[in-house]
C-alpha positions, 0 to 999 in steps of 0.5 A: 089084880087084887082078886081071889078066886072067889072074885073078892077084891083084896082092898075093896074088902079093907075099904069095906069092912073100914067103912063099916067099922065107921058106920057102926061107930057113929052110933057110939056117942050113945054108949053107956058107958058099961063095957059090952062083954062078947065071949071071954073078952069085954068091948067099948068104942075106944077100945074096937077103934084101938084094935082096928087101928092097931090091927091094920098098922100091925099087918102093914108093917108086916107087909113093907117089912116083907116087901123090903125084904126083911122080918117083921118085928115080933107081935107084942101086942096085948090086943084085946085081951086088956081094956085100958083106962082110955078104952073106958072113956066116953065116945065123942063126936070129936072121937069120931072124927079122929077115928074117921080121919085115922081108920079112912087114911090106913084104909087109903095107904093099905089099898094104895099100897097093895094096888102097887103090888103084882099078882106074883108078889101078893100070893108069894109064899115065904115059910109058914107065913100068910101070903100077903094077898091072905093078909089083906083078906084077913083084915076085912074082918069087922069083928071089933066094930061088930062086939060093940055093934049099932048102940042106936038100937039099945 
């Protein structure tokens, strides 16, 4: 069972905050074009589909590197402390049916792979590290999608 405490579902928490980031980004064809700056960082459609993506690959080879019994690799990721050439592209409809097709497959093998895992191997803990439970609630976050919020209001 993939519940917490509170009664919160581990994968319809990632499949939510998945399906949010997509319903937010079908406003993004109407981006300007100038990055969106949140706190010290700045923001653009690519660039929040780029870190949900990499955001939820990160953690999912974390948790089969654990699974399988072995270390994850080290995080060297500059998230989203850089903005790349890419990220400053216009946003697309064809971008967003990639970023549909991409966000809704990493969204299917997270939940399909934590369904398989018991109670005892998601909430085991292992050192300092999150429990995998505790993984899989922290991805439920929709921060990204969130600093470039709904463009169809501006």
């Amino acid at each position: 069972m993939l519940m917490s405490d509170d009664g919160r579902d581990a994968a319809q928490g990632l499949e939510y905050s998945v399906a949010h980031a997509l319903r937010v980004a079908e406003t993004w064809t109407a981006w300007d074009g100038k990055p969106i700056a949140v706190e010290d960082r700045i923001y653009t459609p690519h660039k929040a589909i780029r870190r949900i993506t990499d955001h939820l690959v990160d953690h999912l080879a974390e948790l089969e590197a654990r699974v399988a019994g072995q270390a994850p690799l080290a995080d060297h990721w500059h998230a989203s402390a850089i903005t790349t050439p890419a990220d400053l592209a216009p946003f697309t409809s064809e971008d967003l049916d990639e970023a549909r097709s991409r966000l809704t497959r990493l969204a299917q093998i997270w939940s399909v792979r934590l369904r398989a895992l018991d109670d005892e191997r998601l909430d085991r803990v292992e050192g300092d590290a999150w429990t995998l439970r505790q993984v899989a609630f922290h991805l439920d976050d929709t921060y990204y999608a969130d600093a470039v919020g709904d463009l169809s209001r501006g």
